[in-house]
C-alpha positions in Angstrom: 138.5 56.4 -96.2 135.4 54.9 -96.3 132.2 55.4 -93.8 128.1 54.5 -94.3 126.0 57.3 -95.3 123.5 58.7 -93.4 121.6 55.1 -92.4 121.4 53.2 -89.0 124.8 51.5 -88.7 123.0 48.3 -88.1 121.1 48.4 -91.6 124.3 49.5 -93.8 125.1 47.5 -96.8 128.1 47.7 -99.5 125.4 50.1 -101.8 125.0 52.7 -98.5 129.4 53.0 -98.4 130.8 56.8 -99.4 134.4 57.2 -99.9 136.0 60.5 -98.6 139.1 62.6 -98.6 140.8 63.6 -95.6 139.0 66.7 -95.6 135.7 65.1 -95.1 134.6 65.9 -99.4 133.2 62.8 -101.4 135.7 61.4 -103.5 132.9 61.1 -106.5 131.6 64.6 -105.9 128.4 66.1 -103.9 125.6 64.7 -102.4 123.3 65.0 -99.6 122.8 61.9 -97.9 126.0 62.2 -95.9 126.4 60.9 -92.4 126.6 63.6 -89.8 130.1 63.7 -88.5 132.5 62.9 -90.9 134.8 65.6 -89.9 134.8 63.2 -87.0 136.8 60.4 -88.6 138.5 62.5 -91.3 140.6 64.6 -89.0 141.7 61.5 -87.2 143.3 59.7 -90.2 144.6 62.8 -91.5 146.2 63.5 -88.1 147.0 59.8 -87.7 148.8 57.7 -90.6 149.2 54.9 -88.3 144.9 54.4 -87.8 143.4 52.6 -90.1 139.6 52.3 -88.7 137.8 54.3 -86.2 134.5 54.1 -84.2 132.3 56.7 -82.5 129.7 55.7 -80.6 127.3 56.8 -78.3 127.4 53.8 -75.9 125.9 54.9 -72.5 128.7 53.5 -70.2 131.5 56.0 -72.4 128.7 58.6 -72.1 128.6 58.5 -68.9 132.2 58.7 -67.7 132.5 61.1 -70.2 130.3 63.6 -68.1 132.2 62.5 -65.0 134.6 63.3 -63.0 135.7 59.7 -62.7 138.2 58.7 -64.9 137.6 55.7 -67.6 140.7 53.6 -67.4 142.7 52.1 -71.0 144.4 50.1 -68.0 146.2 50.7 -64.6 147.3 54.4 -64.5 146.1 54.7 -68.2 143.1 57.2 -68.3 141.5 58.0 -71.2 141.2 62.1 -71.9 137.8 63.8 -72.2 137.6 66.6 -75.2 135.0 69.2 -74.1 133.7 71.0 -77.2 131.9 73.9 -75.7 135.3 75.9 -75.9 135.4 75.7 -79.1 132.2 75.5 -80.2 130.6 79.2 -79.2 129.9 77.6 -75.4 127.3 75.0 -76.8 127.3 71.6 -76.8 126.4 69.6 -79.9 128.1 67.6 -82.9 131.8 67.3 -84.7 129.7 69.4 -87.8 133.1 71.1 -88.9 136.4 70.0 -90.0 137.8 72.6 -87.4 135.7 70.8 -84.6 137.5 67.0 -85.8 140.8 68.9 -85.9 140.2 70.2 -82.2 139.1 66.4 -81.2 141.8 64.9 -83.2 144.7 67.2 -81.3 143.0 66.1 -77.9 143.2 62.2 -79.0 146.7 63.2 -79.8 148.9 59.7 -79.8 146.1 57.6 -77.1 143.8 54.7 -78.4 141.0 56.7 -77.8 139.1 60.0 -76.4 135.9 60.5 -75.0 133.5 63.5 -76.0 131.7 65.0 -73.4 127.8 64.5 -74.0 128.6 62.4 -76.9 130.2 59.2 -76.3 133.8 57.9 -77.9 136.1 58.2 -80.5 137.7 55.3 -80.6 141.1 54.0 -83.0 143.1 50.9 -84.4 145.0 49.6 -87.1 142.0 47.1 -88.9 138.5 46.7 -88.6 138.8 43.2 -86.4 141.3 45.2 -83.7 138.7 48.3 -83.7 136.0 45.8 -83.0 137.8 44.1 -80.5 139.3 47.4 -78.9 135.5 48.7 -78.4 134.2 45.9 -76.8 137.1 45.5 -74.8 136.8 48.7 -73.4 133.1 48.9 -72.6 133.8 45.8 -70.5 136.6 48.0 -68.5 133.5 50.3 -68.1 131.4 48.2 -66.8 134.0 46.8 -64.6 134.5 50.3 -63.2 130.9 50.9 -62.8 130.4 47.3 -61.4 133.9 48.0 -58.6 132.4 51.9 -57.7 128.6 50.2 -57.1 130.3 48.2 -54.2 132.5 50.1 -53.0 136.1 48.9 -54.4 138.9 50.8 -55.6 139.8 47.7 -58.3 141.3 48.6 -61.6 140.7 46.8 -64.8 143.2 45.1 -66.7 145.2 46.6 -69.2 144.1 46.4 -72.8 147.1 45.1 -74.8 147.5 44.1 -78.7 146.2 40.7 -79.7 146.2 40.2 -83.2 144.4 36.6 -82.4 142.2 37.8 -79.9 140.9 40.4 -82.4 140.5 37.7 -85.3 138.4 35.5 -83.0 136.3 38.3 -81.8 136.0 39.4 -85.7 135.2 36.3 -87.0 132.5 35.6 -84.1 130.8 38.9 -84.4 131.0 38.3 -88.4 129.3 34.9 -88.2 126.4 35.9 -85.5 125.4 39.5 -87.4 125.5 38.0 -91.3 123.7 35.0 -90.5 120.6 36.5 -91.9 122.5 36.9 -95.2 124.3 33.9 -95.2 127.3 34.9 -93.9 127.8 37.5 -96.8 127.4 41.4 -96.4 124.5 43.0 -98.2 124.7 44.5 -101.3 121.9 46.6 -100.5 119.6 47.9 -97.3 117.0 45.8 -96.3 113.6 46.7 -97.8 110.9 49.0 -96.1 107.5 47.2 -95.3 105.3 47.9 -97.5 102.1 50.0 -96.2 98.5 51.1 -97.7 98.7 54.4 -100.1 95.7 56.0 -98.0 95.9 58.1 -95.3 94.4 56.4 -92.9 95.7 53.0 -93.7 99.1 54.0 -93.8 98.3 55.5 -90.3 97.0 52.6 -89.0 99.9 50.8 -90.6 102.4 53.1 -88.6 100.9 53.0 -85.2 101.3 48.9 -85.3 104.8 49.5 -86.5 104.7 52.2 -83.2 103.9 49.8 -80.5 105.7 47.2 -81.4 109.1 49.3 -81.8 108.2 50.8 -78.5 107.4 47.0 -76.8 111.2 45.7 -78.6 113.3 45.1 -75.8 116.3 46.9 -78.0 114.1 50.4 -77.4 112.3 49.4 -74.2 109.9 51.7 -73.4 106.3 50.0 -73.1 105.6 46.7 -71.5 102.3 44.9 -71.2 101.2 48.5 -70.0 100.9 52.1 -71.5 100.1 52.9 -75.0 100.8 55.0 -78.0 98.2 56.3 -79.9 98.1 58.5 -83.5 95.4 61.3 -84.7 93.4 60.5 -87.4 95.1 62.3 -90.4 91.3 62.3 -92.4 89.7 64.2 -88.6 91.3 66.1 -86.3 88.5 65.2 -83.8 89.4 61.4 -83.3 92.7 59.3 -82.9 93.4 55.6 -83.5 94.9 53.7 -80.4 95.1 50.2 -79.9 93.6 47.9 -77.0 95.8 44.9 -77.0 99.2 45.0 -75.5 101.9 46.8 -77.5 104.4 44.4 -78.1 101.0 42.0 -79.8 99.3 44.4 -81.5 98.2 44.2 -85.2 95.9 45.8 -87.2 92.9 44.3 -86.1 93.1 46.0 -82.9 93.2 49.5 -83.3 89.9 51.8 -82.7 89.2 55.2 -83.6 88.3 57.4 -80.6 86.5 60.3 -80.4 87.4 63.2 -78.6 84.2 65.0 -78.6 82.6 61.8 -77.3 85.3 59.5 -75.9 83.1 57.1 -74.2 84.5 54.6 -71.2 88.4 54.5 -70.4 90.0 51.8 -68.9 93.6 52.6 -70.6 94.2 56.2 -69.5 93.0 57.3 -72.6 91.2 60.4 -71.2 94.9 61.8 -71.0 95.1 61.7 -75.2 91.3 63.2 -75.3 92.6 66.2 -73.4 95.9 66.6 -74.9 94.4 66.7 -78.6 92.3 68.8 -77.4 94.4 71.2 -76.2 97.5 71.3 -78.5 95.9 70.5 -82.3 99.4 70.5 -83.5 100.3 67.3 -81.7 99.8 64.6 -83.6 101.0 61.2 -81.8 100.9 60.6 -77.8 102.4 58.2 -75.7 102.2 57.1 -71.8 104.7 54.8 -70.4 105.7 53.3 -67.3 109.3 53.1 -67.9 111.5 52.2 -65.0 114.5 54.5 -66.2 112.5 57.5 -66.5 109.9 56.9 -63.4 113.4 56.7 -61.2 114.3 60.3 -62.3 110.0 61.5 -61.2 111.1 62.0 -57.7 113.9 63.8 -56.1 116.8 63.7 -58.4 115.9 66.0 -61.2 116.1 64.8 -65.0 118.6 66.5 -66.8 120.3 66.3 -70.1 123.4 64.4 -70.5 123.7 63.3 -74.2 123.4 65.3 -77.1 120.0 63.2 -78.1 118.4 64.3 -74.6 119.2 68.4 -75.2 115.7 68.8 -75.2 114.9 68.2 -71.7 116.9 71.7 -71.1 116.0 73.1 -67.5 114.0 70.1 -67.0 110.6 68.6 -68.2 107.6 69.5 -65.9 106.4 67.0 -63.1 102.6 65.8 -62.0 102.2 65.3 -59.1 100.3 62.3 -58.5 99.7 62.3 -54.9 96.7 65.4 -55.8 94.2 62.7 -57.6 91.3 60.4 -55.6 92.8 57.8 -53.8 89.6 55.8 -54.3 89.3 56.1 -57.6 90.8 53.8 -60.0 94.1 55.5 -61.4 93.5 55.3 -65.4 90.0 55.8 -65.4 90.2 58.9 -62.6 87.8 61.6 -64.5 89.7 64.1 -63.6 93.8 62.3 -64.5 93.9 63.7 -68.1 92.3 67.5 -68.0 95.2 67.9 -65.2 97.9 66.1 -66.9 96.8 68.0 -70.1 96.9 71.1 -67.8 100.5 70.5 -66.4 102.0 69.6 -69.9 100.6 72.7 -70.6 102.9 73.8 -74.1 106.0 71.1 -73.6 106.8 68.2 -75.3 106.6 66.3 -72.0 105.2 65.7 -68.6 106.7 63.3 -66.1 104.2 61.6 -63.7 105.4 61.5 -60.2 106.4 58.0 -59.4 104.5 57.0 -61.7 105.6 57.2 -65.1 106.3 59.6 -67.7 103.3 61.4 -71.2 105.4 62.5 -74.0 103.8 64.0 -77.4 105.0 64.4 -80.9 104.6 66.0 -84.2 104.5 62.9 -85.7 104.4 59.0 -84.6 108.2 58.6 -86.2 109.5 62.2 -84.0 107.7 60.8 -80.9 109.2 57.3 -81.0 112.7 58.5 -81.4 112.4 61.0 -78.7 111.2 58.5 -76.4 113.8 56.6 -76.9 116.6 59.0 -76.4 115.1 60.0 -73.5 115.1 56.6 -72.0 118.5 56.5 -73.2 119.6 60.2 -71.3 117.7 58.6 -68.4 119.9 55.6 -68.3 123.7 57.5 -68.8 122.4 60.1 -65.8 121.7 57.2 -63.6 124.8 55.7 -64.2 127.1 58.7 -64.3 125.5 59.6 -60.7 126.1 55.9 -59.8 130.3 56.1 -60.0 130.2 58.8 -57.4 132.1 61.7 -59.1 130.8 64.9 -60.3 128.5 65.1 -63.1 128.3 67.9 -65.6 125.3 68.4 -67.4 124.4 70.2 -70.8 122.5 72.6 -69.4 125.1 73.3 -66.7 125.7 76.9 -68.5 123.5 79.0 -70.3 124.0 79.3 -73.9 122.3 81.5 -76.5 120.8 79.6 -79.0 122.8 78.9 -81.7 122.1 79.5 -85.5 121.6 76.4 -87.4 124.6 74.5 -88.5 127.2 76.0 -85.8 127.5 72.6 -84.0 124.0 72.3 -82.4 121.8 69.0 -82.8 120.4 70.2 -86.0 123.8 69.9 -87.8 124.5 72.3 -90.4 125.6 71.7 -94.3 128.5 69.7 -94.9 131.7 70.8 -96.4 131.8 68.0 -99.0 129.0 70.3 -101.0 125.9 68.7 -101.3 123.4 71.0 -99.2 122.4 69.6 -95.6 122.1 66.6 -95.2 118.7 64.6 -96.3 118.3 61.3 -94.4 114.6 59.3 -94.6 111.6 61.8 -93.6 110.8 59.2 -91.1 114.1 59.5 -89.5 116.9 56.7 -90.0 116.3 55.3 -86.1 112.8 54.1 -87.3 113.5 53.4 -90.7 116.1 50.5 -89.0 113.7 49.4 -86.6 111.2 49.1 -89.3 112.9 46.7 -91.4 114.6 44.6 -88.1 111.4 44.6 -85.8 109.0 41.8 -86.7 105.2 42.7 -87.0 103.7 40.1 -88.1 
């Protein structure tokens, strides 16, 4: 069988394809750009002759009946089963990292279409690509359906998902024409090329924090509008950052200034909240405050907590400013004294949220914070809608674990069987490497 190594699925061409055994090993020996969960799809076709293509995916709407109580529906009075891998995974949560963790999913799949993995998404089968493709989409409709039928009160049930070799043709041949357009309708024979950057430190800097704010501005990642910022310490002097003054989803090179934080100067832009935080923490090296609407909802009186593997690192919840203590009168973002107290509660955690308000996260680079920020938009969007279909929601954090070593199912994934050592994606991280070469800068 055949899977992508360890890219964004989005950005895979014929040159990133591995071919594997059915115990998850590389046909053509070693190496150490595998994806993460192959163990995933190689205990389903070993358990399953009859599928020939399978899907996981981490769509919120299967997240979040996964981590309901409320059954996801194939049909009428066909419920899709939910495989729980804390049992068998030394009570944590985490990823399919083992061949004995796909075998466990794979006997829970048993003979249905597909299973859903609590805090992880779907596993999802078929016979060919165009039915898998079809099936998916299909059944994130149902999903929505549900969600749509529970938001107004109706007990409605969606219709059955039967085989349609012609429906899955036309849905293949649609989804074919639309995503290869850029290549002319044929698949790549190789990934898409990285934009180039300058070879200095602080060009290349500069270079990422445009890349930064416009990921960040893309509605695909939605996390900063016209408002908020991101900005990035100067690698050449710990004492200043670069942060741009235009809006994120326009910036360019042209405007980003270097700020001092031993003499900031005026701040319109809540700036004074970086000053304080590189200050205070000299390992951070990249901050961001946003406004986003998922995460502002979660500020006040339902608590943030994690509900996808990507969001684990909120654990017992992030800590919470409270607004309401700052100057009325004075203006919010230039209030002297907003960053030495949101500085103050952030105290040593990755993140503060800002009490109606909105949400300062920090990173130990520009490429960690972006991909942080947008999982936790993403954990913030699966917990609203898991709470929305009115059953009980569990949470990761629902039990106390120890912590796990590394490689025992946890988020850090562990080596892979297939030999090759752990695996060794970009050192930027494969979410921004995609958005890099997709997301137009210039």
């Amino acid at each position: 069988w055949y899977m992508a190594r360890f890219v964004a699925p989005g950005g895979a061409s014929l040159s990133d394809m591995v071919e594997y055994d059915l115990e998850s090993t590389p046909v053509k020996g070693p190496r150490n750009d595998n994806a993460r969960e192959t163990y995933l799809h190689g205990q389903v076709f070993k358990a399953r002759p009859d599928v020939m293509a399978v899907v996981h995916a981490h769509t919120p709407e299967f997240v979040a009946f996964g981590m309901s109580s409320v059954p996801l529906y194939w049909g009428p009075n066909r419920q899709l089963p939910v495989w729980d891998i804390r049992p068998v995974n030394k009570g944590a949560s985490g990823i399919v990292s083992s061949n004995p963790l796909g075998q466990s999913m794979a006997e829970k799949l048993g003979n249905n279409e597909a299973v859903l993995l609590w805090g992880h998404g779907i596993t999802l089968t078929a016979r060919s690509l165009p039915e898998v493709i079809h099936r998916v989409v299909a059944l994130r409709t149902n999903a929505r359906f549900q969600q749509a039928a529970v938001s107004i009160g109706s007990s409605g049930m969606p219709d059955a998902i039967v085989d349609d070799v012609a429906a899955d043709k036309t849905a293949w041949d649609h989804y074919k024409r639309v995503d290869l357009k850029p290549e002319n309708g044929k698949v790549p024979l190789n990934p898409a090329p990285m934009p180039s950057k300058p070879s200095d430190p602080v060009g290349a800097a500069r270079h990422d924090l445009v890349t930064a704010n416009r990921i960040l501005a893309d509605a695909s990642v939605g996390i900063l509008d016209t408002s908020g910022h991101v900005s990035l310490r100067n690698p050449s002097n710990p004492n200043s950052y670069f942060v741009a003054t235009a809006a994120p989803g326009s910036v360019t090179d042209k405007d980003i200034v270097e700020r001092d934080i031993t003499s900031p100067g005026p701040d319109t832009m809540g700036l004074s909240i970086d000053d304080e935080i590189y200050k205070a923490n000299p390992t951070v090296m990249a901050v961001l405050y946003a406004r986003t609407p998922e995460i502002v909802a979660f500020t006040q009186g339902v608590q943030l907590r994690p509900v996808v593997n990507g969001g684990a690192f909120i654990g017992d919840g992030l800590p919470t400013f409270n607004m309401s203590t700052l100057d009325p009168k004075q203006p919010l973002l230039s209030n002297p004294s907003f960053g030495k107290d949101v500085a103050v509660a952030l105290g040593t955690k990755s993140s503060v949220l800002l009490s109606g308000h909105g949400v300062v996260m920090t990173g130990r680079s520009i490429y960690n914070l972006v991909g942080t920020t947008y999982q936790l938009r993403q954990n913030a969007r699966i917990q609203q809608q898991a709470i929305a279909l009115r059953g009980r929601v569990t949470y990761l954090n629902e039990i106390p674990v120890p912590p796990q070593p590394q490689g025992e199912g946890n988020a850090g994934a562990g080596p892979q069987g297939g030999g090759g050592g752990q695996q060794l994606g970009p050192p930027e991280g494969r979410d921004w490497v995609y958005w890099a070469q997709t997301i137009r800068v210039d």
